[in-house]
ZAMARGU-4260 file (C-alpha; in steps of 0.2 Angstrom, whole numbers, plus 5000, padded with zeros to 4 digits):
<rodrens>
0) 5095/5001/4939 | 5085/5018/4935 | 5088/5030/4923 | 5087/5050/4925 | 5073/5049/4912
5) 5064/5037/4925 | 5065/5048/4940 | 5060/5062/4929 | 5044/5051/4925 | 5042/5048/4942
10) 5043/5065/4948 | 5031/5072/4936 | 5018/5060/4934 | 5018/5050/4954 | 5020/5033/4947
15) 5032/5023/4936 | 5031/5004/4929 | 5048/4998/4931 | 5046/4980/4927 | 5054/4964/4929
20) 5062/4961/4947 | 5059/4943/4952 | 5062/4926/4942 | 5047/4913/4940 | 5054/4905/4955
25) 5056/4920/4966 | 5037/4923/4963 | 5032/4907/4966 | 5041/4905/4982 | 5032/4921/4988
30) 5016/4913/4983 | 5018/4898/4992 | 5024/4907/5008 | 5008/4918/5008 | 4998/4901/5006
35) 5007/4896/5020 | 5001/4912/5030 | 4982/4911/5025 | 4984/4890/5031 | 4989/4901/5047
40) 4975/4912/5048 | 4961/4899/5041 | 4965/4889/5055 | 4962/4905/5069 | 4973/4917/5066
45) 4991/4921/5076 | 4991/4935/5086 | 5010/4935/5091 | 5007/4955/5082 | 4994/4965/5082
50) 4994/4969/5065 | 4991/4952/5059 | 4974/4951/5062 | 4969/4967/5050 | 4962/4965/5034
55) 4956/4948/5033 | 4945/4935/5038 | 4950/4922/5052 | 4942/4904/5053 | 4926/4897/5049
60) 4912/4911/5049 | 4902/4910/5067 | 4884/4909/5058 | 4887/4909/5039 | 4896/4902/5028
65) 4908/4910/5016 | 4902/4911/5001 | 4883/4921/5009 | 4896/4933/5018 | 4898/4949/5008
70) 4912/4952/5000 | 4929/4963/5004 | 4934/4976/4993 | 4951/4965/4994 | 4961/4954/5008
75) 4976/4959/5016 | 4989/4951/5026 | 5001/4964/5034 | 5018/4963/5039 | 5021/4947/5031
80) 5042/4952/5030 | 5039/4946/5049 | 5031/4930/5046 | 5039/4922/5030 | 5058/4924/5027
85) 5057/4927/5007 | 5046/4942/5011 | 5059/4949/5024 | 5075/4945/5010 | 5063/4959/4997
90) 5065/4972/5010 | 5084/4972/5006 | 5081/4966/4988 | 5095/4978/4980 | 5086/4988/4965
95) 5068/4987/4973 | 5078/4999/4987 | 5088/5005/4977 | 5074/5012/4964 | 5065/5018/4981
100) 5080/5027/4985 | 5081/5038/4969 | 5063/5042/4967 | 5065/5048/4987 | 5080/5056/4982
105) 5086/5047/5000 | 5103/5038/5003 | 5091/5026/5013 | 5076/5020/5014 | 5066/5012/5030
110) 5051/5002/5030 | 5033/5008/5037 | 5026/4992/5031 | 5022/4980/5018 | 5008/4967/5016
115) 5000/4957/5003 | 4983/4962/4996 | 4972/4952/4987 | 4956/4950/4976 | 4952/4933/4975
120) 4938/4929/4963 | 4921/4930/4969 | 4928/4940/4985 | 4932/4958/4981 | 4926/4973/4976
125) 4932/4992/4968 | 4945/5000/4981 | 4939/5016/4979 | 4953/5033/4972 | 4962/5036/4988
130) 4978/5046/4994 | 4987/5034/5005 | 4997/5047/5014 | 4983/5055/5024 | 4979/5038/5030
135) 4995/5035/5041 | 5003/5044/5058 | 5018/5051/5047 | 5022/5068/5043 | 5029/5072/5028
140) 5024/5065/5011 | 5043/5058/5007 | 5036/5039/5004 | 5035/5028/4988 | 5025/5011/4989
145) 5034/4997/4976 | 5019/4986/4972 | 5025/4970/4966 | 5014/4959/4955 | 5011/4939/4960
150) 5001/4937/4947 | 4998/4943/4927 | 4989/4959/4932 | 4976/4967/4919 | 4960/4981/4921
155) 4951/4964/4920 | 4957/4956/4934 | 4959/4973/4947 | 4977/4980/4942 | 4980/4996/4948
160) 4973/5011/4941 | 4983/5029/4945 | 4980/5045/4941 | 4995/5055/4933 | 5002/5073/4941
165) 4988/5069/4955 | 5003/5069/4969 | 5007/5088/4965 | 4990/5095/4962 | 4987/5108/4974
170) 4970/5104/4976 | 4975/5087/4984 | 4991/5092/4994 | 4996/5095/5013 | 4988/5115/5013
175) 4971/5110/5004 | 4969/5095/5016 | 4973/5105/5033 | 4958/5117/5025 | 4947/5102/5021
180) 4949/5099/5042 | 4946/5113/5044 | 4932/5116/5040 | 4926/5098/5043 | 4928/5103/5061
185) 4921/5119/5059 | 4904/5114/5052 | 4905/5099/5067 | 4903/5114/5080 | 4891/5122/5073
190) 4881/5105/5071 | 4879/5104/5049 | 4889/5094/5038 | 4903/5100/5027 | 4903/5101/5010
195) 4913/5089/5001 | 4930/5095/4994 | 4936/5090/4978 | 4948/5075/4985 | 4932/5068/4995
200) 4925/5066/4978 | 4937/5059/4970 | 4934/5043/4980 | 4915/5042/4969 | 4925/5041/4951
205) 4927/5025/4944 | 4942/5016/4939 | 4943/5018/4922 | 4946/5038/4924 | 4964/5036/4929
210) 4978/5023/4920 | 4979/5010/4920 | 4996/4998/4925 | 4997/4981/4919 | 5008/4969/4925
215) 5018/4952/4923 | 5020/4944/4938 | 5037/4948/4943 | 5036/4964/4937 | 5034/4982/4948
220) 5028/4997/4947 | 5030/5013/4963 | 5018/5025/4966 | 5020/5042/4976 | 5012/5040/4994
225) 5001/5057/4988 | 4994/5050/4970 | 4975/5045/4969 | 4975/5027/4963 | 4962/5012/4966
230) 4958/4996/4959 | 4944/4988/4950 | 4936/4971/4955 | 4943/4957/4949 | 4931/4948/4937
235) 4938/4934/4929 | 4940/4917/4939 | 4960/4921/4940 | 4970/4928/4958 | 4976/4945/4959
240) 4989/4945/4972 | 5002/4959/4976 | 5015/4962/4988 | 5015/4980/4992 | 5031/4988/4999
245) 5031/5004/5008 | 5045/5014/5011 | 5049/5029/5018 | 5062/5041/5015 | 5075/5039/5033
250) 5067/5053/5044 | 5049/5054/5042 | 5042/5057/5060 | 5028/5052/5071 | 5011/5062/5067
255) 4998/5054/5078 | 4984/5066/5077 | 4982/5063/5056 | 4977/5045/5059 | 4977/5041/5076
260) 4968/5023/5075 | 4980/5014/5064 | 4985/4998/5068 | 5003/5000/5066 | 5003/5012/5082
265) 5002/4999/5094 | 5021/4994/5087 | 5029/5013/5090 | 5042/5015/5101 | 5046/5032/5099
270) 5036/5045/5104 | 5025/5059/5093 | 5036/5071/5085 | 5051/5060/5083 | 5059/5051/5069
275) 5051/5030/5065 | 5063/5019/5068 | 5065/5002/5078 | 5064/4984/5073 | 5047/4987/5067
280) 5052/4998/5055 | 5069/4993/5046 | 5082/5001/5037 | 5082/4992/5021 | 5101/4984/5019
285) 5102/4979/5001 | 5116/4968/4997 | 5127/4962/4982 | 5114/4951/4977 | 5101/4941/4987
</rodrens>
């Protein structure tokens, strides 16, 4: 499933390509359930959870049409392992959590959440460099996103782009960011702006300064919560989809205040301080095959 030398990779560098994971079929059974999900959302949107409406554009426009909007830097449809049944079954898929478990060094995993995110031709742009784990109400860095490729995935057509060793440098980490607040809310009461820290300018540098990780569909690669990645605009005429599975190592707490509008809060049913868990967030239960 994963080798010593593969964790080792992980550990020093925040990423790793794993490859293969899915079958031809497998990927184009997740294809057609996510088409079955845009139908859903083209068509108005459901709003049985309050995450489903994040990330992505609902109906027809109210007074343009599609093609003069502006562009998103890329679609995303999150949650989908509760809307579509093959998504749910990749939650247990037994060496995607397995892999998660070893680069966590974890005995199990839970789920924050996964989502597909998109470029479709002639509607994205460049995600800008960007630490996921300052982004959500957790507080420890002990998560690994799995992105999972749904299509043949190149610097041409927005792969990901990661920046090695970025997840241990100590300009970037938990101490440098709880100065970078500090200071931030410093220079607010006294009314001037704050100079830009290192990691704020990171989100300026292009793609192409990090590596890039190219993809079969089927294939995988896992990335440290704490390493700088982004992703290019897809400029060929192909798709660019990707199932993104976040897990977290079982125990991460609730940390409102470090990102206390995220969409997923609505869905706690703990309270700040204690450990995530409840049907929204699932212990992954992989099983002798699938």
């Amino acid at each position: 499933m994963i080798t010593q030398q593969q964790i080792d990779y992980f550990a020093d560098n925040g990423y790793l390509r794993y490859g293969p994971v899915l079958d031809t079929a497998e990927v184009e059974e997740l294809r057609t359930a996510l088409d079955n999900v845009i139908a859903i959302e083209s068509a108005g949107g459901d709003d049985s959870e309050v995450e489903f409406q994040f990330g992505h554009r609902r109906g027809a426009p109210m007074d343009t049409t599609a093609q003069e909007e502006r562009p998103r830097v890329l679609t995303q449809y999150v949650n989908m392992f509760k809307r579509e049944p093959s998504y749910e079954q990749l939650l247990h898929h037994p060496v995607i959590s397995g892999v998660a478990c070893a680069l966590l060094n974890s005995p199990r995993v839970r789920l924050w959440h996964d989502q597909v995110i998109s470029k479709p031709p002639g509607d994205n742009g460049h995600f800008r460099y960007h630490q996921d784990f300052y982004l959500w109400p957790l507080d420890e860095p002990r998560i690994v996103t799995c992105w999972l490729a749904l299509d043949d995935v190149t610097p041409e057509n927005g792969c990901m782009h990661v920046v090695p060793g970025s997840h241990k440098d100590p300009r970037f980490g938990l101490e440098s960011y709880a100065a970078e607040l500090a200071a931030r809310a410093a220079a607010e009461a006294e009314g001037r702006e704050a100079e830009e820290t290192v990691r704020q300018k990171m989100a300026y540098e292009p793609a192409e300064i990090g590596k890039p990780v190219e993809l079969k569909a089927g294939e995988c690669m896992f990335h440290h919560c704490l390493n700088f990645h982004a992703t290019p605009a897809n400029v060929t005429n192909r798709q660019r989809r990707a199932h993104v599975i976040i897990f977290m190592a079982d125990g991460v707490k609730v940390k409102i205040d470090q990102a206390p509008n995220h969409p997923l809060i609505p869905n706690f049913t703990v309270n700040d301080g204690e450990k995530l868990m409840g049907e929204g967030f699932p212990l992954s239960m992989p099983k002798n095959g699938r």
